[in-house]
N, CA, C and O atoms as a GROMACS GRO file, in nm:
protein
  468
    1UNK      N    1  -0.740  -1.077   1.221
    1UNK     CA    2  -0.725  -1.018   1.090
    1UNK      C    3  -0.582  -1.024   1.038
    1UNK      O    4  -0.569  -1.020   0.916
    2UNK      N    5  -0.483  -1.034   1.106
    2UNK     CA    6  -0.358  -1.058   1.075
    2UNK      C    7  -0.297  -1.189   1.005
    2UNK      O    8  -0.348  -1.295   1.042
    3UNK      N    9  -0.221  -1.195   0.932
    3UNK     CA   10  -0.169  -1.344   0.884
    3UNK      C   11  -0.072  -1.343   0.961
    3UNK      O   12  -0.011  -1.250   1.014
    4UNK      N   13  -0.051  -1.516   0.965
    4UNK     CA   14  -0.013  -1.547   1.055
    4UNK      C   15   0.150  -1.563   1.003
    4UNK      O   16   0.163  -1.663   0.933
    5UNK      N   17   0.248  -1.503   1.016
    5UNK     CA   18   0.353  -1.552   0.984
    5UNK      C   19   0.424  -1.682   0.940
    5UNK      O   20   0.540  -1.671   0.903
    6UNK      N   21   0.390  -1.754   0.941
    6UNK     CA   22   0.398  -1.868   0.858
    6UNK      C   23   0.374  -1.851   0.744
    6UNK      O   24   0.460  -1.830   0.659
    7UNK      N   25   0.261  -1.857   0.725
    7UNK     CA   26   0.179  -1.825   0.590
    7UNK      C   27   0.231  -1.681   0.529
    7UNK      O   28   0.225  -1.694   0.406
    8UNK      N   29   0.267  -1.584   0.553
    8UNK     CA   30   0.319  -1.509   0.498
    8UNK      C   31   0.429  -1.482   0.460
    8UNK      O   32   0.452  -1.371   0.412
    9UNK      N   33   0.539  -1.592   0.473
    9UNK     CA   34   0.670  -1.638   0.456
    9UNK      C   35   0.656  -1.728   0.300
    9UNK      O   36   0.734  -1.720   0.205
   10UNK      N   37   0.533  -1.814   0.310
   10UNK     CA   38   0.503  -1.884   0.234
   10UNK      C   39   0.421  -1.841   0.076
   10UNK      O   40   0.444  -1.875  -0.040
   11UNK      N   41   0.346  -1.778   0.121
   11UNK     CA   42   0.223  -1.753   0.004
   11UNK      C   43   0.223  -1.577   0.012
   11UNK      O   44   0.209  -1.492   0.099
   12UNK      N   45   0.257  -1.582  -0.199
   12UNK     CA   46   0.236  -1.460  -0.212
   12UNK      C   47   0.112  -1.391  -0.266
   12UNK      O   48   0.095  -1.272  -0.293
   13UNK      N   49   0.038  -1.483  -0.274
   13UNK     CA   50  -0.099  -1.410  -0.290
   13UNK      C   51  -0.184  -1.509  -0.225
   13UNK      O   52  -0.153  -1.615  -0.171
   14UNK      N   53  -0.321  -1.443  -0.246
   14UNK     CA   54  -0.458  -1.511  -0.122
   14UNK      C   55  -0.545  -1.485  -0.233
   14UNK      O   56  -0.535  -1.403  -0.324
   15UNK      N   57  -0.647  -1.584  -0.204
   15UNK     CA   58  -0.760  -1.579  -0.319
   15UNK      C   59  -0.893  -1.495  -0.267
   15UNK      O   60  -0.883  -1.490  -0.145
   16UNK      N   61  -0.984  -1.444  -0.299
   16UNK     CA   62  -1.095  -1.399  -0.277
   16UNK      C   63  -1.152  -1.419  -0.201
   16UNK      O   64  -1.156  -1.340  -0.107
   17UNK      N   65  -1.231  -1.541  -0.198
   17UNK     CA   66  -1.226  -1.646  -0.073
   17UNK      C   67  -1.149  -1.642   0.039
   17UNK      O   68  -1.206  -1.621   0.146
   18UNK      N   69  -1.011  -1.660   0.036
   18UNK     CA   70  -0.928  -1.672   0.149
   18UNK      C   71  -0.946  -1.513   0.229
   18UNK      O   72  -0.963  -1.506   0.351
   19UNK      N   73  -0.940  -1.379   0.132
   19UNK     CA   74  -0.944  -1.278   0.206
   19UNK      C   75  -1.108  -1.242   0.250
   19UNK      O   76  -1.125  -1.168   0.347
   20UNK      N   77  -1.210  -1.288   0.187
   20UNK     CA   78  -1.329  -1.270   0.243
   20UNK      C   79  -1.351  -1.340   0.396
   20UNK      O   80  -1.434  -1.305   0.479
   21UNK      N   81  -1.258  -1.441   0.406
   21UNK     CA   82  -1.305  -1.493   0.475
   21UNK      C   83  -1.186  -1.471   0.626
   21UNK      O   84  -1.206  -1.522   0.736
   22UNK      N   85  -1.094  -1.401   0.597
   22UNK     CA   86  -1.051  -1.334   0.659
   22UNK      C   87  -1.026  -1.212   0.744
   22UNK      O   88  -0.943  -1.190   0.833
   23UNK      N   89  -1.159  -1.114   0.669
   23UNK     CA   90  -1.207  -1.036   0.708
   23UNK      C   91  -1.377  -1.028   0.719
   23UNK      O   92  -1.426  -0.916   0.724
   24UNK      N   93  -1.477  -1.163   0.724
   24UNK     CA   94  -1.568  -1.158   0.735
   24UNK      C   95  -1.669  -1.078   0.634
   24UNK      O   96  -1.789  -1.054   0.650
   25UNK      N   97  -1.606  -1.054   0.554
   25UNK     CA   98  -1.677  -0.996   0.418
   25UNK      C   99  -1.701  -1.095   0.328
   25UNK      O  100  -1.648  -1.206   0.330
   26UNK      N  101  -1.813  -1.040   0.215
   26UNK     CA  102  -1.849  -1.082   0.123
   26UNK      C  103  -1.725  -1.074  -0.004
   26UNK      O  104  -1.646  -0.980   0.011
   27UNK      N  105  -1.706  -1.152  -0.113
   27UNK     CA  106  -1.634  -1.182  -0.201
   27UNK      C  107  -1.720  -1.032  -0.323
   27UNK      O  108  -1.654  -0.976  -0.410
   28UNK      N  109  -1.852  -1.003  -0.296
   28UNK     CA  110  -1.926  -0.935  -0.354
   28UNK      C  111  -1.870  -0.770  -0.321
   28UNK      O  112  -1.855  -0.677  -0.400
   29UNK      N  113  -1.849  -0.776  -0.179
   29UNK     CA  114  -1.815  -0.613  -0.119
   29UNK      C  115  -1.669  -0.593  -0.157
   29UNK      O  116  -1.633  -0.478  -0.182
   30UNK      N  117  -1.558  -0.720  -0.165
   30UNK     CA  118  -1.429  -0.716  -0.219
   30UNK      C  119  -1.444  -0.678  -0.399
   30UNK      O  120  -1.404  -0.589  -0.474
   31UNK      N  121  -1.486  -0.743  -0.406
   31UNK     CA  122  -1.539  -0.728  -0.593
   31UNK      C  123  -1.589  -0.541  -0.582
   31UNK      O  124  -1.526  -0.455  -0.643
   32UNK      N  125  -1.666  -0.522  -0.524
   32UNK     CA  126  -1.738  -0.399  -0.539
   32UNK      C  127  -1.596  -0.289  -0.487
   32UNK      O  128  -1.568  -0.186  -0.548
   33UNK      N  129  -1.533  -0.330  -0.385
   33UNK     CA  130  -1.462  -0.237  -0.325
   33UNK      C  131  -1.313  -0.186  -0.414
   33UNK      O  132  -1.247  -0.082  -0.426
   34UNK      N  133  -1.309  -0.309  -0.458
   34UNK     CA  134  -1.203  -0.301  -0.634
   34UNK      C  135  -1.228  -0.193  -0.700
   34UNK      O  136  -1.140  -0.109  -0.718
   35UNK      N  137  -1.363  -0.179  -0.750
   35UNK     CA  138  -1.398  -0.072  -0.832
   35UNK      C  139  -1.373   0.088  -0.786
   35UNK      O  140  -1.344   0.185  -0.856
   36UNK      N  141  -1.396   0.078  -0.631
   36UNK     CA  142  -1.406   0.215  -0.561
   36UNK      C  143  -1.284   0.266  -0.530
   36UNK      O  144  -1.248   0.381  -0.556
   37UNK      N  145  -1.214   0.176  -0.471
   37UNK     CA  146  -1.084   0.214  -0.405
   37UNK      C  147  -0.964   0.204  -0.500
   37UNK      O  148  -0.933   0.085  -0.507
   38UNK      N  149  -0.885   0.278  -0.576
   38UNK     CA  150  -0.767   0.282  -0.661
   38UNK      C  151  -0.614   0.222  -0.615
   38UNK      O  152  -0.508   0.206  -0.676
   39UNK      N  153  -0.669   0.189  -0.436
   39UNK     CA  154  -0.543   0.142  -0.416
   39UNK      C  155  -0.558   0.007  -0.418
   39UNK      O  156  -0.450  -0.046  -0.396
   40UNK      N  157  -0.647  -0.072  -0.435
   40UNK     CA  158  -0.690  -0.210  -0.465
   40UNK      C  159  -0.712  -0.239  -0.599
   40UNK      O  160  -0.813  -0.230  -0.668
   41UNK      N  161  -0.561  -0.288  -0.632
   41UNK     CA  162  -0.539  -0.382  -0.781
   41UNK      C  163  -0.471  -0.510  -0.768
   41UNK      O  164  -0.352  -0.539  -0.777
   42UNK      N  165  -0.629  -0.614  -0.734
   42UNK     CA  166  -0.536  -0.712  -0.736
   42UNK      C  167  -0.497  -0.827  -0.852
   42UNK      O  168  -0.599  -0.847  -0.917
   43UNK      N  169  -0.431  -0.878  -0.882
   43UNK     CA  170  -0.396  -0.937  -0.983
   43UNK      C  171  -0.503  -1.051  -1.046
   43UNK      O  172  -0.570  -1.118  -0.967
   44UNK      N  173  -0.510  -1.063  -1.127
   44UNK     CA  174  -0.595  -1.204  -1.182
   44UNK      C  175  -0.498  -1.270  -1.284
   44UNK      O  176  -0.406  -1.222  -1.350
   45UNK      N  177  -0.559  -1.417  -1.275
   45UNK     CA  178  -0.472  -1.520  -1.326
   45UNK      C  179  -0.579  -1.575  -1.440
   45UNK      O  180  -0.698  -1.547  -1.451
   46UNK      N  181  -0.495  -1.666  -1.523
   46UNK     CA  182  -0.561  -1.681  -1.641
   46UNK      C  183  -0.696  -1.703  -1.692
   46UNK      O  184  -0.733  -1.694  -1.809
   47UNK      N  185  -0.778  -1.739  -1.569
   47UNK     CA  186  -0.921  -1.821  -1.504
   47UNK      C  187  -0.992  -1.699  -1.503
   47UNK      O  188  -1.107  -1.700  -1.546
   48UNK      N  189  -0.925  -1.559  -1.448
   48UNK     CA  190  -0.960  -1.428  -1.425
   48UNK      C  191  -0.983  -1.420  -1.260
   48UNK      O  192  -1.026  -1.318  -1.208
   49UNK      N  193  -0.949  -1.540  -1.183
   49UNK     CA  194  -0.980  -1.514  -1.014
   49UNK      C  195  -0.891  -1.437  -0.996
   49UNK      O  196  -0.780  -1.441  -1.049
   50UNK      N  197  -0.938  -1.349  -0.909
   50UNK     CA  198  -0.867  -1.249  -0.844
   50UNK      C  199  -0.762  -1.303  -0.752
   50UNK      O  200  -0.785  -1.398  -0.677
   51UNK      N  201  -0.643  -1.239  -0.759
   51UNK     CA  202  -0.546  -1.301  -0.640
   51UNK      C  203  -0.455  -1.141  -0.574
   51UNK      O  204  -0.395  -1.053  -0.636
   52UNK      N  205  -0.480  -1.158  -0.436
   52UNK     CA  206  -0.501  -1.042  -0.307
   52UNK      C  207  -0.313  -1.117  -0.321
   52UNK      O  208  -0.274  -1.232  -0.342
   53UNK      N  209  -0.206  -0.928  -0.286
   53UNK     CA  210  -0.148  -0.992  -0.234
   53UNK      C  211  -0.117  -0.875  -0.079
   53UNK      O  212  -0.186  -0.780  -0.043
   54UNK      N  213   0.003  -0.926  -0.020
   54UNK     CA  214  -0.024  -0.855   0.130
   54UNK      C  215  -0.054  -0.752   0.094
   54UNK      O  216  -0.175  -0.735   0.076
   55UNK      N  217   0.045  -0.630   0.065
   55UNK     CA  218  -0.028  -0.472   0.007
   55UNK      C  219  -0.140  -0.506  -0.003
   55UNK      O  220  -0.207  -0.449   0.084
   56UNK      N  221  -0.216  -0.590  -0.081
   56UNK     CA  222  -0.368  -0.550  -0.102
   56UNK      C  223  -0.428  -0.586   0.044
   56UNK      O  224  -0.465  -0.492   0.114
   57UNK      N  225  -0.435  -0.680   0.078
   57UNK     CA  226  -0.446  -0.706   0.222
   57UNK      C  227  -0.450  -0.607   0.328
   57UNK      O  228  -0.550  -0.578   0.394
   58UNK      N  229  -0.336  -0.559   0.340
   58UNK     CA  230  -0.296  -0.390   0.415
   58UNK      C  231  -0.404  -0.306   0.409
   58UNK      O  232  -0.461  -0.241   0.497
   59UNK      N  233  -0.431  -0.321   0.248
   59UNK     CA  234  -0.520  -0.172   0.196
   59UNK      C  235  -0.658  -0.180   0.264
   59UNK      O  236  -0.713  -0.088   0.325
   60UNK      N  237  -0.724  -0.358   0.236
   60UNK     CA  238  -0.852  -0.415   0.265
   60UNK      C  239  -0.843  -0.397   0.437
   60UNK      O  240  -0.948  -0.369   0.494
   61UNK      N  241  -0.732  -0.412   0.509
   61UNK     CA  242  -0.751  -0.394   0.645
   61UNK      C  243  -0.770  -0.267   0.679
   61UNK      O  244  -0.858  -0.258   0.764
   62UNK      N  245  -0.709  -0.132   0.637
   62UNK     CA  246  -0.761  -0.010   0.656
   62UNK      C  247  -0.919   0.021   0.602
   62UNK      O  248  -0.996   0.079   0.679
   63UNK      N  249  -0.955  -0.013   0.491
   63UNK     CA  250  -1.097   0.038   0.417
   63UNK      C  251  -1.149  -0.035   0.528
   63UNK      O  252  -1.207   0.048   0.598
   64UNK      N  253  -1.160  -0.182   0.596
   64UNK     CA  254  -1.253  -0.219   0.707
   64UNK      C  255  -1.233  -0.126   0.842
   64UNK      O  256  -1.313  -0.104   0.933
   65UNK      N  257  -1.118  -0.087   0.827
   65UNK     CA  258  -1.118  -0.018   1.020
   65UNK      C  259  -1.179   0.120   0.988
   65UNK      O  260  -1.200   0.183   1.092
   66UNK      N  261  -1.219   0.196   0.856
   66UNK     CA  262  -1.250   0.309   0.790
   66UNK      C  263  -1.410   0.281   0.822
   66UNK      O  264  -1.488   0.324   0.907
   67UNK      N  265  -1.421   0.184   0.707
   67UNK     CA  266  -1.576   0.187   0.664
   67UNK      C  267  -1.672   0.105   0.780
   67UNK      O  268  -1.784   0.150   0.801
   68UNK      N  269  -1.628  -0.014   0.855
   68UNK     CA  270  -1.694  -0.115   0.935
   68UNK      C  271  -1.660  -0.061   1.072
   68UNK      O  272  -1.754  -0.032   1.146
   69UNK      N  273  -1.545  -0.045   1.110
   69UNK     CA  274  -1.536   0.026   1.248
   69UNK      C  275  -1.552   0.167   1.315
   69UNK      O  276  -1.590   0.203   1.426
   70UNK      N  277  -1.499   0.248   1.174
   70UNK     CA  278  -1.489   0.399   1.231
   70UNK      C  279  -1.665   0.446   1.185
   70UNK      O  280  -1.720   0.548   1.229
   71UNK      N  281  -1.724   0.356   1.099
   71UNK     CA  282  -1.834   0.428   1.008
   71UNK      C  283  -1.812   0.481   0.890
   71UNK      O  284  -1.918   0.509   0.835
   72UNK      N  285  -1.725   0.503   0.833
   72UNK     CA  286  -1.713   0.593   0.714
   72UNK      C  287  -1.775   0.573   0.609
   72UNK      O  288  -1.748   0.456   0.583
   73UNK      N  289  -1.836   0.607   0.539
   73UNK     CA  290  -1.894   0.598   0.414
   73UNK      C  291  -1.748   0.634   0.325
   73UNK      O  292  -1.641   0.688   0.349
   74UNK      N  293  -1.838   0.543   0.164
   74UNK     CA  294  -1.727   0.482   0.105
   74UNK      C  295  -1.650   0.628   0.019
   74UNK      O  296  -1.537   0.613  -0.029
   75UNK      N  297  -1.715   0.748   0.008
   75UNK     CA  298  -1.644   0.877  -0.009
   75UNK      C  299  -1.550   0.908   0.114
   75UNK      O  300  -1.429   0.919   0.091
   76UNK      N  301  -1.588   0.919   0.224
   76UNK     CA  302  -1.513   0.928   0.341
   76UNK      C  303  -1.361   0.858   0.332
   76UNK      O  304  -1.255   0.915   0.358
   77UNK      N  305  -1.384   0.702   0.282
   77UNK     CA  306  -1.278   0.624   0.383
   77UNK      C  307  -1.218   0.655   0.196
   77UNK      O  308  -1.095   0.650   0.200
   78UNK      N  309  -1.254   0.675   0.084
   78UNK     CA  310  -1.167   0.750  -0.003
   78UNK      C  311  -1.102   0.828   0.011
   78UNK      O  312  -0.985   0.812  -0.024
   79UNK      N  313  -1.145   0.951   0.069
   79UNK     CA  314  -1.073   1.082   0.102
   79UNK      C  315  -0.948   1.061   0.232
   79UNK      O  316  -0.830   1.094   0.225
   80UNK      N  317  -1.004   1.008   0.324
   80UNK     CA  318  -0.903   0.920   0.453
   80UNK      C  319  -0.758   0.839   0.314
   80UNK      O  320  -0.641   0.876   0.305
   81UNK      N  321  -0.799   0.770   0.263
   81UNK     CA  322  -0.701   0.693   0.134
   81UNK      C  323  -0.613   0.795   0.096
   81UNK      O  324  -0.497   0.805   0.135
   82UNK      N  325  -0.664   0.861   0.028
   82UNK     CA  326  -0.627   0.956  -0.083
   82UNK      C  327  -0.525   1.054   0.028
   82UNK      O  328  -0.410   1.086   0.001
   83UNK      N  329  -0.584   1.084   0.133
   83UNK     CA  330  -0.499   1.172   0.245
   83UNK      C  331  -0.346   1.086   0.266
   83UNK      O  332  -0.242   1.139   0.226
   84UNK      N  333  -0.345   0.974   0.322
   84UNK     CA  334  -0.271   0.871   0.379
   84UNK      C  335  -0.180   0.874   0.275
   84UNK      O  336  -0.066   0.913   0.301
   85UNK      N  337  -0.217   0.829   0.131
   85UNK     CA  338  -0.096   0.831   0.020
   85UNK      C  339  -0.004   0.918   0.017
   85UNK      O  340   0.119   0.907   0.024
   86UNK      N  341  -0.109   1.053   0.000
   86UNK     CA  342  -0.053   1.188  -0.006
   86UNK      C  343   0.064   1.215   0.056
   86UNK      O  344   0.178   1.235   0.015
   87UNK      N  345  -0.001   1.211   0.198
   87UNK     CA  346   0.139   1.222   0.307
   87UNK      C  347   0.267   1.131   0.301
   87UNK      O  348   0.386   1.160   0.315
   88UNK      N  349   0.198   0.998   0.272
   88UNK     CA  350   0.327   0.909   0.262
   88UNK      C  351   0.413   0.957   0.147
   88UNK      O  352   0.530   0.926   0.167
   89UNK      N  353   0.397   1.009   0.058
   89UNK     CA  354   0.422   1.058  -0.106
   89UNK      C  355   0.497   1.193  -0.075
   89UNK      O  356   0.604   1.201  -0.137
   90UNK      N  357   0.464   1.311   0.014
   90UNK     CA  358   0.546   1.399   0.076
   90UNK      C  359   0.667   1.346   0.147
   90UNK      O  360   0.776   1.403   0.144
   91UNK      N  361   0.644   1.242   0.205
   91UNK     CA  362   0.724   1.220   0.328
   91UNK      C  363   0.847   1.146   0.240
   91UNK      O  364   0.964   1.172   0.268
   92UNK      N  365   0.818   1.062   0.142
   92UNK     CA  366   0.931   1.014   0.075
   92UNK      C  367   1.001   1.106  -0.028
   92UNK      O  368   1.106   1.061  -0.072
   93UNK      N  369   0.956   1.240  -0.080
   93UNK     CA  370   1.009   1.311  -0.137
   93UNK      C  371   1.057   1.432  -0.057
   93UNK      O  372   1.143   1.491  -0.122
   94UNK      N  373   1.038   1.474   0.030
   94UNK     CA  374   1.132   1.470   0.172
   94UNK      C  375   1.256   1.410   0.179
   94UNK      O  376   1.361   1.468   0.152
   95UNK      N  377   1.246   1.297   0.214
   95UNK     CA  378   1.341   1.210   0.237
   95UNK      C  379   1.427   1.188   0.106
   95UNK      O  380   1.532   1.132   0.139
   96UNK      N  381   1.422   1.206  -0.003
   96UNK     CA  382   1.482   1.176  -0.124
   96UNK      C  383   1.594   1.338  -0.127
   96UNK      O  384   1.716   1.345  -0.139
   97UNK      N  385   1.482   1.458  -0.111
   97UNK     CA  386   1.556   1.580  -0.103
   97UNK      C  387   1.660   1.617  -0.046
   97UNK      O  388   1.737   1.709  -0.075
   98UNK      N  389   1.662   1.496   0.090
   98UNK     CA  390   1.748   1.515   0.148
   98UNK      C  391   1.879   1.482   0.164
   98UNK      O  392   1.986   1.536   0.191
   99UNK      N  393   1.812   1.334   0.126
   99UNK     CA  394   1.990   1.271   0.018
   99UNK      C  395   1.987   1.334  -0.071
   99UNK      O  396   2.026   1.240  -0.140
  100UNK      N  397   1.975   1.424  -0.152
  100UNK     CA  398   2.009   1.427  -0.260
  100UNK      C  399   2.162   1.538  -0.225
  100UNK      O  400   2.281   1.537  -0.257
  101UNK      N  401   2.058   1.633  -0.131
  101UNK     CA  402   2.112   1.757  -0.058
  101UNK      C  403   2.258   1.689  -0.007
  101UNK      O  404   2.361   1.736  -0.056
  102UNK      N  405   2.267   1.584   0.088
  102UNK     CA  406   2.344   1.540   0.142
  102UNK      C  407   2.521   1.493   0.029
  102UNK      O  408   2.642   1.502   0.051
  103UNK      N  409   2.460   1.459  -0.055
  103UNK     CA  410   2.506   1.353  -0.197
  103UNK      C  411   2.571   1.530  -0.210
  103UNK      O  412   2.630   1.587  -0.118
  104UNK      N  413   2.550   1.575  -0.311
  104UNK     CA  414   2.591   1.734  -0.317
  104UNK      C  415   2.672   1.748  -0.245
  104UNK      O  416   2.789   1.742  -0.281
  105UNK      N  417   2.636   1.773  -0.114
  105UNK     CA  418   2.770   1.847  -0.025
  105UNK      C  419   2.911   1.745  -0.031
  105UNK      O  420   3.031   1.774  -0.025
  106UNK      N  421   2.831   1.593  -0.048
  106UNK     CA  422   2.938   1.527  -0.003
  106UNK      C  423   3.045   1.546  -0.152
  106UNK      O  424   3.165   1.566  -0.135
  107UNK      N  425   3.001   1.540  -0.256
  107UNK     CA  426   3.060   1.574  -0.403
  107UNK      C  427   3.088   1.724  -0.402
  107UNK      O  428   3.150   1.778  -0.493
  108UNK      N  429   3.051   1.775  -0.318
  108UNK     CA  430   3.127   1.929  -0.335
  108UNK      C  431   3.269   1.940  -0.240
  108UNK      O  432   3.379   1.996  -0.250
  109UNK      N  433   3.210   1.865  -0.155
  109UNK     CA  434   3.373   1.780  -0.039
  109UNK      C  435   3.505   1.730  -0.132
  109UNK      O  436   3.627   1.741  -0.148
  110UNK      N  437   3.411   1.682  -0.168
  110UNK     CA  438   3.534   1.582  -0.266
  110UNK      C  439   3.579   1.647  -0.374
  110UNK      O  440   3.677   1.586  -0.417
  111UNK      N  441   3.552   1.751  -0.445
  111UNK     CA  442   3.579   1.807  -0.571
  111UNK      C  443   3.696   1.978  -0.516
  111UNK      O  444   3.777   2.045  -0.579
  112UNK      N  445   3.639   1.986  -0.365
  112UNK     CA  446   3.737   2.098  -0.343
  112UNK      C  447   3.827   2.029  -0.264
  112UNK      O  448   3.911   2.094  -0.202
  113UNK      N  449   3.824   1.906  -0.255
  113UNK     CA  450   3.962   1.862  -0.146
  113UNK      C  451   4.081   1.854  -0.288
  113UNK      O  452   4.196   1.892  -0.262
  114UNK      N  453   4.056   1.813  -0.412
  114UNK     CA  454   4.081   1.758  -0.521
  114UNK      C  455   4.203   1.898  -0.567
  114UNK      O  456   4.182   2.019  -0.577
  115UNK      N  457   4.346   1.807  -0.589
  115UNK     CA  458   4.460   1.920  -0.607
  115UNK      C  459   4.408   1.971  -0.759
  115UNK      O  460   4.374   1.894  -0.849
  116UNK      N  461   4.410   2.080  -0.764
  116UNK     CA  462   4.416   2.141  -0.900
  116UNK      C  463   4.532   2.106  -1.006
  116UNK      O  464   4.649   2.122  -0.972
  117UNK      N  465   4.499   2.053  -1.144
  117UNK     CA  466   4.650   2.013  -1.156
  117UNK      C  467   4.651   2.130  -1.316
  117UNK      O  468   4.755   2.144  -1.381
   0.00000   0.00000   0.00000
């Protein structure tokens, strides 16, 4: 299920085809799974074929280890989605708070080292 590094050095998107057939799915359950899942937007080109790029790839490899391996039904491996963002979405505004916090002290460093004139 992985690309192979080569190819992912090379090519920034994969066609319908290429990812159906990469994950043993139908081009029909990718089409269908577009509609369901909000984190799958993949681009289309002037023809209107869909073109997968890694992110989407990523996303399509979790909804299969969700829905085909763990069982999940397609509310399930939504709510599993919707969880996963969430946290990632805490965790970077976390991390932002904290530079920011950091940035502050370091400008409060610098503004009282600063001779009064």
């Amino acid at each position: 299920m992985a690309i192979n590094e080569k190819e992912e050095t090379q090519k920034l998107y994969y066609s319908i085809g290429e990812v159906s057939e990469l994950f043993d799915l139908n081009a029909s359950t990718l089409r269908f799974w577009e509609k369901e899942f909000d984190v799958l937007k993949p681009t289309k080109n002037k023809k209107g074929n869909r073109l997968f790029t890694k992110k989407d790839i990523e996303h399509i490899a979790h909804i299969v280890e969700l829905v085909k391996q763990k069982g999940y039904t397609i509310q399930g491996a939504k709510e599993q989605l919707k969880g996963k963002l969430n946290s990632k979405s805490e965790d970077v505004q976390g991390d932002v708070i904290e530079k920011l916090k950091n940035i502050k002290a370091k400008l409060i460093e610098l503004r009282d080292r600063e001779d009064p004139v």
